[in-house]
C-alpha positions in Angstrom: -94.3 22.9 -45.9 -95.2 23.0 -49.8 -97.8 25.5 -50.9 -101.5 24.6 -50.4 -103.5 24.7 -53.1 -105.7 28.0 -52.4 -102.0 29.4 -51.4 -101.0 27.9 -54.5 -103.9 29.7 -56.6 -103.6 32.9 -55.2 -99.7 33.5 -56.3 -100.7 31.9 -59.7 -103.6 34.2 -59.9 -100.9 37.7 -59.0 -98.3 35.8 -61.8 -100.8 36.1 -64.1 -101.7 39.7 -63.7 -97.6 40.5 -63.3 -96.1 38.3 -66.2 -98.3 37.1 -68.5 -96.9 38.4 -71.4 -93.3 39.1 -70.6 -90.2 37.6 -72.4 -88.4 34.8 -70.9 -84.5 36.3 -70.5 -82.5 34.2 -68.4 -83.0 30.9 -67.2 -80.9 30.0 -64.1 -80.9 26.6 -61.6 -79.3 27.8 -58.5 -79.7 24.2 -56.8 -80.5 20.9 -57.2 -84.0 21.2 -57.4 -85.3 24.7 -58.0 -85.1 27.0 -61.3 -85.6 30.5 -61.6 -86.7 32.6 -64.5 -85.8 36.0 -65.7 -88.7 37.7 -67.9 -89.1 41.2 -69.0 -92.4 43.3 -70.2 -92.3 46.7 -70.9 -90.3 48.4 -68.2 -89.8 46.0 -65.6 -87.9 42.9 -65.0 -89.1 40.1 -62.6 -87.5 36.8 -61.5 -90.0 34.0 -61.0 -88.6 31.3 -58.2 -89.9 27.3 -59.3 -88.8 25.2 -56.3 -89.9 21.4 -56.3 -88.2 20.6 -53.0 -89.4 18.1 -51.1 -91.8 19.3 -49.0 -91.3 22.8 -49.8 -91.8 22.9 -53.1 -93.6 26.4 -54.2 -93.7 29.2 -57.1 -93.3 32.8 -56.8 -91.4 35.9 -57.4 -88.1 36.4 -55.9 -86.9 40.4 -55.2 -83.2 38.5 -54.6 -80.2 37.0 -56.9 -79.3 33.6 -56.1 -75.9 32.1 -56.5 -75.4 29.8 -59.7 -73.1 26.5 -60.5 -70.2 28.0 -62.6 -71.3 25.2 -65.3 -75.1 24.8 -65.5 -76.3 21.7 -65.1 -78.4 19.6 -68.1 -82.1 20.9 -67.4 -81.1 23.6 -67.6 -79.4 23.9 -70.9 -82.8 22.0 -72.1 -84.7 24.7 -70.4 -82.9 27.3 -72.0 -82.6 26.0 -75.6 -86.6 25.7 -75.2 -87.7 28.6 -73.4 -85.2 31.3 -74.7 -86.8 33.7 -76.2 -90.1 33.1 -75.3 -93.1 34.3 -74.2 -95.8 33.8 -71.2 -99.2 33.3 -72.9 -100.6 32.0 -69.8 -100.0 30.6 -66.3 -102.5 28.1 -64.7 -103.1 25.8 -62.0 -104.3 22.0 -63.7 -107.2 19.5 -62.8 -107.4 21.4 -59.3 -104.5 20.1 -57.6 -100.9 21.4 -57.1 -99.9 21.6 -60.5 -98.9 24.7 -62.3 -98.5 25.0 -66.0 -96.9 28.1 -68.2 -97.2 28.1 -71.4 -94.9 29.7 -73.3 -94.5 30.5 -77.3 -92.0 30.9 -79.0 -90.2 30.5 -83.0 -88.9 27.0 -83.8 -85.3 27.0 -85.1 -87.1 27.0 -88.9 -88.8 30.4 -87.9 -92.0 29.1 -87.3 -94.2 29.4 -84.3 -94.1 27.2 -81.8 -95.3 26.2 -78.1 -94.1 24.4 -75.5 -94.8 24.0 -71.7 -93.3 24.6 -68.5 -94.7 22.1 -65.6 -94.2 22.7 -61.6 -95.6 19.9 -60.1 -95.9 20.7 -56.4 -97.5 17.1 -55.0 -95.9 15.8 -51.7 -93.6 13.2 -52.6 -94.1 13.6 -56.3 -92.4 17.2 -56.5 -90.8 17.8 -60.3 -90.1 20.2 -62.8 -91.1 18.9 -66.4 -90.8 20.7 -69.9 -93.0 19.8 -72.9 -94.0 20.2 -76.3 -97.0 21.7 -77.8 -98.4 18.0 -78.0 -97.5 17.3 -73.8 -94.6 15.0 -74.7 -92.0 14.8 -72.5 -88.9 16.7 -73.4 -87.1 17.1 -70.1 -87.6 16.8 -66.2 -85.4 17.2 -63.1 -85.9 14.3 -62.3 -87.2 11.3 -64.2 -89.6 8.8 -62.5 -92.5 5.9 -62.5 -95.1 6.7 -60.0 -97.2 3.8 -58.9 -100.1 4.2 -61.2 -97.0 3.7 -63.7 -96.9 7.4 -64.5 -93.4 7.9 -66.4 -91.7 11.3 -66.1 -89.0 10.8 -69.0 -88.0 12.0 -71.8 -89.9 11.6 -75.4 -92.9 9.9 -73.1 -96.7 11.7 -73.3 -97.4 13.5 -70.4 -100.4 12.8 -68.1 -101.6 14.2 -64.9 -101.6 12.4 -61.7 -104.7 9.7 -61.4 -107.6 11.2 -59.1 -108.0 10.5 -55.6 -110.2 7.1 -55.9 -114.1 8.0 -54.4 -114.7 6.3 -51.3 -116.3 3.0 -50.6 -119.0 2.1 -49.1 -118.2 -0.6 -45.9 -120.3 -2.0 -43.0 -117.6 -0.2 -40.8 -116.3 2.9 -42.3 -112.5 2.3 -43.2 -109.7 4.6 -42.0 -109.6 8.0 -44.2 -106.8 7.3 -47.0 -103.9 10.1 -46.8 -104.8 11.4 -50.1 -108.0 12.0 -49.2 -107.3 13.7 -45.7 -104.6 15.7 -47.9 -107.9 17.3 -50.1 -110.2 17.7 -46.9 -107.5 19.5 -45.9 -106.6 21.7 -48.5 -110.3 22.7 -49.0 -110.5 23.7 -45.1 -106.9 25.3 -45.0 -106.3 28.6 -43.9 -104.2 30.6 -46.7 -100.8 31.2 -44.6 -100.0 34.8 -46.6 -102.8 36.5 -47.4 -103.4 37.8 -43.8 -99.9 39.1 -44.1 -100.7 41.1 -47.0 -103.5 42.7 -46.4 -102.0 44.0 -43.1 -99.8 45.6 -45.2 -96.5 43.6 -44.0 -95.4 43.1 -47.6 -96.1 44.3 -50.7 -97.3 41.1 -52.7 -98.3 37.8 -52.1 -95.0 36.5 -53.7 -93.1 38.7 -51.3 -94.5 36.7 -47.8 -94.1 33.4 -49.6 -90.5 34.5 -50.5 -90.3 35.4 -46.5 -91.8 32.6 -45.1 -89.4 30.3 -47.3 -86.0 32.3 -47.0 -84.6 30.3 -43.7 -85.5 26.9 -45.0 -84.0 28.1 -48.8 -80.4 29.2 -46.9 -81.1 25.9 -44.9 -81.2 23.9 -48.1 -78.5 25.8 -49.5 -75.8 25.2 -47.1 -77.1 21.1 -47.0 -76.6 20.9 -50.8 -73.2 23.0 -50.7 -71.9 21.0 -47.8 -72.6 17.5 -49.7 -71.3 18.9 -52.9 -68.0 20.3 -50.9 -67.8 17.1 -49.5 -67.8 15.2 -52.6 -65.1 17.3 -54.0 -62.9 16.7 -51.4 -63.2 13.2 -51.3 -62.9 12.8 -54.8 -59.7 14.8 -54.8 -58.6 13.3 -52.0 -58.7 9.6 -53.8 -56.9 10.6 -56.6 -54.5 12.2 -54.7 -53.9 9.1 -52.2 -53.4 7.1 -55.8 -50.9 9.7 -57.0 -49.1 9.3 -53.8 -48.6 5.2 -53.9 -47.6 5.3 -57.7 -44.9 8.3 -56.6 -44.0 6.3 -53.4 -43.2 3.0 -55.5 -41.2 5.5 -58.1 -38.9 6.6 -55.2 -38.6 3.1 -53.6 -37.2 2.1 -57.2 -34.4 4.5 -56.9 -33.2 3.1 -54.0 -31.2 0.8 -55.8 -28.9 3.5 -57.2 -26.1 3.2 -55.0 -26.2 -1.2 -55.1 -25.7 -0.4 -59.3 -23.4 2.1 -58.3 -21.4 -0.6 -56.5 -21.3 -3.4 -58.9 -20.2 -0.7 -62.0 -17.0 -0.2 -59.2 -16.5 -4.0 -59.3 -16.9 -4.2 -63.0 -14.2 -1.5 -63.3 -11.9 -3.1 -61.0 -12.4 -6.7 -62.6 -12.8 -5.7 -66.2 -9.4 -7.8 -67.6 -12.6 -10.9 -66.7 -15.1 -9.5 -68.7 -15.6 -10.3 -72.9 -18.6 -9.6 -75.1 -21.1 -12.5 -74.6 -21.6 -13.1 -70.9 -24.8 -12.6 -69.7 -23.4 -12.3 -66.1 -20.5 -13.1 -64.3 -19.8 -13.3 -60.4 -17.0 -11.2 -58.5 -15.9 -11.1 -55.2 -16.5 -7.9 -53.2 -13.6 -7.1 -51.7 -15.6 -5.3 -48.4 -17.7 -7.8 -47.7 -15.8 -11.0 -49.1 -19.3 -12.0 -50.9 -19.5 -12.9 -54.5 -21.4 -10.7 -56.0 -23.9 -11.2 -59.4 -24.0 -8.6 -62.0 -26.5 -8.6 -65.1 -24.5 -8.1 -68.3 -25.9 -7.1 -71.8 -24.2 -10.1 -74.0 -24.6 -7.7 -77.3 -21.9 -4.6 -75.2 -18.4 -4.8 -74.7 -16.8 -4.8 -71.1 -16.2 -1.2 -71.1 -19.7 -0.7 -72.4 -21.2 -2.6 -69.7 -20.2 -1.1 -67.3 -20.4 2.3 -68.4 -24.1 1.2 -68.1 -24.0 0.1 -64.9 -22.9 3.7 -64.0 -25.2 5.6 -66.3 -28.4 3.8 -64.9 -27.3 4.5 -61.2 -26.8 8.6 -62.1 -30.3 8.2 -63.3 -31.8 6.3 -60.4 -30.0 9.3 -58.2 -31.2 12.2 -60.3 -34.5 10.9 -60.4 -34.7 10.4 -56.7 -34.6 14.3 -56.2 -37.0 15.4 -58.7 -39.2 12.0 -57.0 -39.1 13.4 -53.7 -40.0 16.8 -54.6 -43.4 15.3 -56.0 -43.9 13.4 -53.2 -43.3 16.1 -50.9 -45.7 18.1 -52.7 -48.3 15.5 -52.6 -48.4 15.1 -49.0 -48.3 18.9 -48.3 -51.4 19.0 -50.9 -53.1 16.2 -49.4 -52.6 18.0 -45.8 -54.2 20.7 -47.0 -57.2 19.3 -48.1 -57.4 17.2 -45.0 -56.9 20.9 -42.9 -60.0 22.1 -46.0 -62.1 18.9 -44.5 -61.5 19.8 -41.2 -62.1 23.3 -41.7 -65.2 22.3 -43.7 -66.9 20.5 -40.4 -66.7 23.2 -37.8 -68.3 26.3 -40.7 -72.1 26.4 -40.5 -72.4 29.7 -42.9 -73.4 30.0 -45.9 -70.8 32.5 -46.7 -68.3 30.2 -45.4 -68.9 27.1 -47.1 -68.6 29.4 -50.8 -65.2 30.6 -49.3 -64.2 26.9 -49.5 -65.5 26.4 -52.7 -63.7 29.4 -53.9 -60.7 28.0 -52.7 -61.1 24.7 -53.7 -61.6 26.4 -57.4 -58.9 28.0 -56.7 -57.0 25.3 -56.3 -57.9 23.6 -59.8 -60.0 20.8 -57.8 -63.3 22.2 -59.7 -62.8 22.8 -63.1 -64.5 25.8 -64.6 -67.0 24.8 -67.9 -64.7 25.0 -71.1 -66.2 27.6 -72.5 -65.6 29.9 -69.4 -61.4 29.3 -69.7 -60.7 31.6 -72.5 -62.5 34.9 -71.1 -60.6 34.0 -67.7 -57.5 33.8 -69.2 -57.9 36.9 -70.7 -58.6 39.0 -67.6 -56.3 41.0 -66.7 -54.8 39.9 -63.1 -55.0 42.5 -60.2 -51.9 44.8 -60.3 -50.3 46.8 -57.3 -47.6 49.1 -56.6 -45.2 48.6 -53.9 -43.4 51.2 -51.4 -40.7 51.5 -53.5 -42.6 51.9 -56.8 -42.6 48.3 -58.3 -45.1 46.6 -60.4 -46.5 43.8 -58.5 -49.0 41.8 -60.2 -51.5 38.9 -58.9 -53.6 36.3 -60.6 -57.0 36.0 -59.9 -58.0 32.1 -61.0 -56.2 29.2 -61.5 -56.0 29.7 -65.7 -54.5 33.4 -64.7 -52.0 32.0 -62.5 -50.8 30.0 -65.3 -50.7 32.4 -67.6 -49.3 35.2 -65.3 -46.7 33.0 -63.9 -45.5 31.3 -67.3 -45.4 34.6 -69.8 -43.2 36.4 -66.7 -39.7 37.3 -67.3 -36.8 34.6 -65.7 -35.5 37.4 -63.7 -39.0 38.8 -62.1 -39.7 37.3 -58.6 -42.6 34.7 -58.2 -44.1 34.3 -54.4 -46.9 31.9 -53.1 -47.8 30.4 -50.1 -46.4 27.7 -48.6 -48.8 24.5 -49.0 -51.8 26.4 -49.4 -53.9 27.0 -52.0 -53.6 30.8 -53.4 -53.2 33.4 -56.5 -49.6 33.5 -57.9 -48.0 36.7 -57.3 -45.0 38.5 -59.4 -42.6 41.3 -58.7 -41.6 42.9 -61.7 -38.2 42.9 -61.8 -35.7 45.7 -63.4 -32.5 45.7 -64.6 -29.2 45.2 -62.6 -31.6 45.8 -59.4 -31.9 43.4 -56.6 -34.9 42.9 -54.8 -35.9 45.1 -52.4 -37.4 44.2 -48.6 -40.1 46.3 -48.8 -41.5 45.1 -52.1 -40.6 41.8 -50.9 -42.6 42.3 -48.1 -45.6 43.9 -49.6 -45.6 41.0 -51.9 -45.7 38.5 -49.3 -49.0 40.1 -48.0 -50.7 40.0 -51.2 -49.9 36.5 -51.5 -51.0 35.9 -48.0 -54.1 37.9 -48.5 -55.1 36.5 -51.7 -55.1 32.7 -50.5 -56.6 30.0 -48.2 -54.6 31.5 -45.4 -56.1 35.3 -45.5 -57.5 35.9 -42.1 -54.4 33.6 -40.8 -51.8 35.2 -38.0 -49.3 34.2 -39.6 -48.4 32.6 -42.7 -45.2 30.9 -44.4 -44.2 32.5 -48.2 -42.2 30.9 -50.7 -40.3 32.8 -53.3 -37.8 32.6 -55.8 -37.1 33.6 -59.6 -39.5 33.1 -62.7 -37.0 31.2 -64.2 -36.5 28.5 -61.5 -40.8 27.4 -61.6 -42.2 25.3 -63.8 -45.3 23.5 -65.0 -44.7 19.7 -64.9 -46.7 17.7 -67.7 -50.1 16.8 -65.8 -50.1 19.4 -63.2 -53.8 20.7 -63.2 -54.3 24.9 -64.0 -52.5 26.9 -61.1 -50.5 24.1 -60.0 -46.2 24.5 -60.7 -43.3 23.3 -59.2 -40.5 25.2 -58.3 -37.1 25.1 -56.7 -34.1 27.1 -55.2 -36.6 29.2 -52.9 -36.0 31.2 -50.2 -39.2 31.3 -46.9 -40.6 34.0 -45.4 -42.6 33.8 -41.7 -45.0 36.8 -42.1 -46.9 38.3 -39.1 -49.6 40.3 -41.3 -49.2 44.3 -41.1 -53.0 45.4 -40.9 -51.4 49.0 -41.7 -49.6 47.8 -45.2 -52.3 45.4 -46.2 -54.6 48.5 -46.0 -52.0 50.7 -47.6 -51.7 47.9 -50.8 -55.8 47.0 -50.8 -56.5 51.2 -51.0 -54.3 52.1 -53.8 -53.6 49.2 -55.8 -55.7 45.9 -57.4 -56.5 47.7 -60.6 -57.1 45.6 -63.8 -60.3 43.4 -65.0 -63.2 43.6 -62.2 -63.0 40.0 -60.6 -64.8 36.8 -62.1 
């Protein structure tokens, strides 16, 4: 349940004596509804945690790091724009109820002093994090709203506490307490949950039995919001995909016309004494089937040019038809493995788990990382091994690495991946006038098995083949290549070389 208000005073009464005065660092929202703060005075650092979760909203330090989006979401950027650098004059709880206000100061972007205000409004069904101005107007808030008593929480509107429980009224039969005013009763006769705790000498702080009281439900909330987020990813990919898939099916239907043109150019050739410049078709007789047969001409071409058309457009149809089927192929192996991601998805209830999918679904170019992020992952250097018999073998650790790895390699150095999966691009470095060799082949294939969707899998299928036979079709997403004349592995893992490979190799960039 959210904080009570004498809980409530009591951890706004030890933030005040901890970090009043401290410098706002960092300022971090680790889920949809909570923000943390990093602030510094004179020789320590302290996190302060802001949840307004529904029904658990709180405030408090936090002794832990909590994961973060890879792109921080919009309050956030407000918050840090605002609060960044800053400074805690003062942290207080407003008109008695569950509202918690720091002020913060800080120099405009002319150089001259300003204030604004940080707001952690912990009222059941109302929860919210707001940021104002020195004047309470509304700059920003998690969430904008109209209460009842036509409160608006929304940008560039004033600010104004919550109306006041109404007083009771008089009746010849007294009328059934109102909630809001059971809530207050209640609050006033409410036994502080942590402060027993404390003084037993169970933790070190009030902030530290809040934070342990909380942690289940936080990890609870966590996996919820990961799981719907997954989720919408993988629907959302999943859509576009099954789009891609009818536009790429219709393609290849087209092409099935290739041999019919094929056919008539034969009858054109056999019949061309009948054709002259002008006709805009003219019937002949099939000889197999004893048909008459209709065949489009171009009235502007000669005989001979029409149908050297007639052939021309049927090699096209047929060359296209391979390079069609590949993509569709490709499609429907992507899309299974997203359906085996969905499936895979249901039956893991960790938290550790579900950021394993994510990973992979990064991975996979299906979340794209914020803009601004690409160039310093491009620039990492990708993990690099050395095999048994003393070859370079190098893996990408993102989806812009795999691009960049797998495009700047040499057309004779050998590429590996695994089949259908999701996973880091791997290169042998090839030398001169040497073929490739099993056991760098093999150590290879590990890595790529290691360093994908399919790591803790029994067994795994590899594809590889020369640099010079992948390539990067216009549209692909980052990490995603097509490639062709490949050879397959079936790899049983070797626990033995895996170790051997993980022990003495990945040097390069720590990873991202």
């Amino acid at each position: 349940m959210t904080l009570s208000l004498i809980e409530l005073k009591h951890v706004v009464a030890e933030l005040g004596e901890t970090v009043r005065g401290a410098h706002v660092q960092k300022v971090q929202q680790p889920s949809g509804r909570s923000i943390v703060l990093q602030v510094r005075r004179p020789g320590a650092t302290h996190h302060i945690y802001l949840g307004a979760q529904h029904n658990l909203a709180r405030v408090h330090l936090l002794s832990r790091s909590l994961p973060n989006p890879s792109a921080p979401p919009a309050f956030c950027m407000a918050l840090r724009k605002h609060l960044i650098p800053g400074i805690i004059e003062s942290i207080e709880v407003l008109s008695d109820d569950r509202i918690v206000k720091f002020a913060i100061s800080r120099r405009n972007e002319d150089g001259a002093p300003g204030q604004c205000g940080l707001i952690l409004e912990l009222v059941p069904g109302s929860e919210n994090i707001i940021l104002v101005d020195a004047g309470d107007e509304i700059i920003a808030a998690l969430e904008h709203t109209t209460s009842k008593d036509r409160r608006e929480i929304a940008p560039r509107r004033q600010y104004v506490l919550p109306a006041p429980h109404p007083p009771a009224v008089k009746a010849p039969h007294p009328p059934a307490p109102s909630p809001s005013l059971e809530r207050g009763k209640e609050e006033r006769g409410s036994v502080d949950r942590f402060e027993q705790a404390v003084r037993a000498g169970q933790f070190d702080s009030y902030s530290a039995a809040i934070e342990a009281a909380y942690a289940q439900e936080d990890t609870e909330t966590q996996i919820a919001e990961l799981r719907r987020s997954l989720q919408t990813v993988l629907s959302r990919s999943e859509k576009r995909l099954a789009r891609r898939l009818e536009k790429i099916q219709k393609d290849f239907d087209a092409t099935g016309t290739a041999g019919e043109l094929a056919r008539k150019g034969e009858l054109l050739k056999a019949n061309l004494g009948l054709l002259r410049r002008g006709l805009p078709s003219i019937g002949l007789p099939d000889p197999e089937t004893g048909r008459t047969v209709t065949i489009e001409l171009d009235p502007t071409l000669m005989p001979l040019e029409n149908m050297q058309r007639c052939f021309k457009r049927a090699r096209k149809l047929r060359a296209g038809r391979d390079r069609i089927k590949q993509r569709l192929d490709e499609t429907r192996a992507e899309l299974a493995a997203l359906a085996e991601l969905r499936s895979r998805l249901a039956r893991t209830a960790d938290l550790d788990g579900l950021r394993r999918i994510g990973e992979t679904l990064r991975t996979g170019g299906y979340v794209q990382a914020p803009p601004r992020e690409r160039p310093r992952e491009v620039r990492s250097r990708p993990r690099k091994f050395i095999s048994a018999d003393g070859i370079i073998i190098l893996v990408g650790r993102n989806t812009a690495q795999n691009d960049e790895l797998t495009l700047h390699a040499a057309g004779n150095d050998w590429w590996l991946h695994v089949q259908q999966y999701p996973g880091s691009h791997v290169i042998i470095k090839s030398e001169k006038d040497k073929p490739l060799m099993k056991e760098t082949l093999l150590d290879a294939a590990h890595l790529a098995v290691y360093f994908s969707q399919l790591r803790d899998a029994a067994k795994a299928v590899i594809d590889y083949t020369q640099r010079k036979h992948v390539r990067k079709p216009r549209g692909y997403p980052p990490g995603r290549v097509a490639y062709s004349q490949q050879k397959t592995i079936l790899l049983v893992p070797d626990k033995r070389r895996l170790e051997r490979l993980l022990k003495k190799g990945g040097t390069g960039a720590k990873d991202e």
